[in-house]
ROTIFI-786019 format. One line per 3 residues: their letters; for each residue x, y, z of C-alpha. Coordinates in Angstrom, 1 decimal, always signed. Example, Ala and Ser with C-alpha at 12.3 -4.5 7.8 and 13.67 -1.06 7.14 Angstrom:
<rs>
AS	+12.3,-4.5,+7.8 | +13.7,-1.1,+7.1
</rs>
This chain:
<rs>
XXX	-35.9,+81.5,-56.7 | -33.4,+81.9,-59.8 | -30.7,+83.2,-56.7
XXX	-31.5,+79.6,-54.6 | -31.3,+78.0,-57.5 | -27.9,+79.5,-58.4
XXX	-26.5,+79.0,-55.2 | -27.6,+75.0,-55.1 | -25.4,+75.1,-58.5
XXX	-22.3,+76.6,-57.7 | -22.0,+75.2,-54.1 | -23.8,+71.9,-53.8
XXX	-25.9,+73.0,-51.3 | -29.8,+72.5,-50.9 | -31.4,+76.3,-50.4
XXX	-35.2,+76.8,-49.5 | -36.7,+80.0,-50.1 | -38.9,+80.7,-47.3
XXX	-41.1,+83.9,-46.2 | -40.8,+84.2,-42.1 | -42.5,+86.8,-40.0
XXX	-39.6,+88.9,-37.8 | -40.2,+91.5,-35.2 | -40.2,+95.3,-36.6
XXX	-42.1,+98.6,-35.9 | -44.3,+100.6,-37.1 | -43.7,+104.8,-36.9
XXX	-46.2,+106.9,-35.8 | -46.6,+110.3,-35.5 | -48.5,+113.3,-33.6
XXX	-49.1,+115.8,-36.0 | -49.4,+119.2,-33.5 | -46.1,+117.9,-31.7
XXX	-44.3,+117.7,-35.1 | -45.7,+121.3,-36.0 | -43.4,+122.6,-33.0
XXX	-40.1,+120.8,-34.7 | -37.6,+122.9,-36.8 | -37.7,+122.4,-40.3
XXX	-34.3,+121.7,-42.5 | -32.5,+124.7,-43.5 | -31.3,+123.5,-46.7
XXX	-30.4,+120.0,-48.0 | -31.2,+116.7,-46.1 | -28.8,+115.6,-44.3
XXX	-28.3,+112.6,-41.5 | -25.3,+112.4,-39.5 | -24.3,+110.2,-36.0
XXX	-21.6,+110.5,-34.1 | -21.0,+108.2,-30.7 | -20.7,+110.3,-27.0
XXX	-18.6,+108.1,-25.5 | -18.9,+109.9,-22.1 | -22.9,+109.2,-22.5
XXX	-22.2,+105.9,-23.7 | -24.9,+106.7,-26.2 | -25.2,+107.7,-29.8
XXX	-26.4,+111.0,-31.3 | -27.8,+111.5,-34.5 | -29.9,+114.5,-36.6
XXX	-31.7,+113.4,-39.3 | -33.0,+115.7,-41.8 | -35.9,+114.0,-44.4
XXX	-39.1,+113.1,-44.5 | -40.5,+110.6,-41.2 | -39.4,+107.4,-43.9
XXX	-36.3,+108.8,-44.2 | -36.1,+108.8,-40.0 | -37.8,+105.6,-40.2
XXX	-34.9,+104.2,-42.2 | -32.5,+105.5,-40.1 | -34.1,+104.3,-37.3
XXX	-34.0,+100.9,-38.6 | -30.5,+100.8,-40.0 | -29.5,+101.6,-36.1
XXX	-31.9,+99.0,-34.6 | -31.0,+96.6,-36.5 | -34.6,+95.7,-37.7
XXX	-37.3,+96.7,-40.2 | -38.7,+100.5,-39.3 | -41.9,+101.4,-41.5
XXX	-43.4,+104.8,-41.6 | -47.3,+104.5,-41.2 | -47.9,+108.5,-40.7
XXX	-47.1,+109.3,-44.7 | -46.5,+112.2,-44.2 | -44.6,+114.1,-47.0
XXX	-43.2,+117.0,-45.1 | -39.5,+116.9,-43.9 | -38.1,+117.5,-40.3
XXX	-35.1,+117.6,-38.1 | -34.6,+115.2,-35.7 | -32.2,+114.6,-32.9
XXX	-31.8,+111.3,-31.6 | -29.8,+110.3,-29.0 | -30.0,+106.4,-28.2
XXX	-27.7,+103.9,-25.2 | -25.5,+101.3,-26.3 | -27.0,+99.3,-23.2
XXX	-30.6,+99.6,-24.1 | -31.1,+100.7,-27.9 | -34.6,+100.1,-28.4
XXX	-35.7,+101.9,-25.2 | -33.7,+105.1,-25.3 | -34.7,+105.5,-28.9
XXX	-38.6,+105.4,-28.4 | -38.0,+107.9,-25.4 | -36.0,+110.0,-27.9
XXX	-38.3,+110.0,-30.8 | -41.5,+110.0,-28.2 | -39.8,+113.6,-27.0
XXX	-40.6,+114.8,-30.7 | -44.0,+113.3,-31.1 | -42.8,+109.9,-32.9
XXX	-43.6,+106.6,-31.3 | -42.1,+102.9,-32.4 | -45.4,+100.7,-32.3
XXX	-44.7,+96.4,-31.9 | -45.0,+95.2,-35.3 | -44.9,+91.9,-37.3
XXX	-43.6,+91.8,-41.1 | -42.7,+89.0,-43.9 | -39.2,+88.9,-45.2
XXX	-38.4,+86.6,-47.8 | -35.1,+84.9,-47.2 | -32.6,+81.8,-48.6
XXX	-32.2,+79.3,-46.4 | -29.3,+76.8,-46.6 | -30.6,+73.2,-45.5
XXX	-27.4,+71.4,-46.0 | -23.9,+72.0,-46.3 | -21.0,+70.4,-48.7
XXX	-19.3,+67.7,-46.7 | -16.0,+69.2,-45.3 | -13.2,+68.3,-47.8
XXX	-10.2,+66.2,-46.1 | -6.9,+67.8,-45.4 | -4.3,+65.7,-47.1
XXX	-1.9,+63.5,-45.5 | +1.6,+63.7,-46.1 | +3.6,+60.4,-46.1
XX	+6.7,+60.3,-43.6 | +9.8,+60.0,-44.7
</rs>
């Protein structure tokens, strides 16, 4: 509230602070499948890269399942949470279209026992309600 309230200040602008509820997912996963996965080898590491004769992107992802979850979530574009807690890290490989993002990735993670489960979350935002009225260009007499 002390950010709305800054931002009604400095640019005359009414702000509401408002909680809305926006599609996410939750990550679960299937303990004997991620048994079978390779483990890192030393430090964790993420990396992507784009195929562009797949049209698809490719990513490994060394970490703990939050740290895929992030990931995950930074490439979807929307909130990823990790409901499995478990503390153990993995190495991933992802590979996800351009064409259908959300698709090809739960195909990819459901290869390596991980599945993106329909989810609802809160996010607090700042909402501007009204804009500054535009400012005139000035005129310039002719001569």
């Amino acid at each position: 509230e002390k950010l709305a309230a800054a931002y009604e200040q400095a640019f005359k602008v009414n702000v509401k602070v408002e909680a809305r509820e926006v599609d996410a997912f939750d990550l679960k996963a299937d303990r004997k499948i991620l048994a079978t996965l390779p483990r890192p080898t030393g430090e964790s590491r993420n990396t992507s890269k784009l195929n562009e004769s797949k049209d698809a992107w490719q990513s490994t992802v060394e970490g703990t399942l939050s740290t895929v979850a992030t990931h995950v979530g930074d490439h979807l574009k929307m909130p990823v949470e990790d409901t499995s807690h478990l503390m153990a890290t993995y190495r991933i490989e992802l590979e996800w279209t351009i064409a259908d993002p959300v698709e090809s990735m739960k195909k990819s993670l459901a290869k390596q026992g991980i599945t993106l489960v329909p989810a609802k979350v809160k996010q607090t935002g700042i909402y501007i309600e009204k804009l500054p009225a535009a400012s005139q260009p000035a005129t310039v007499p002719a001569h």
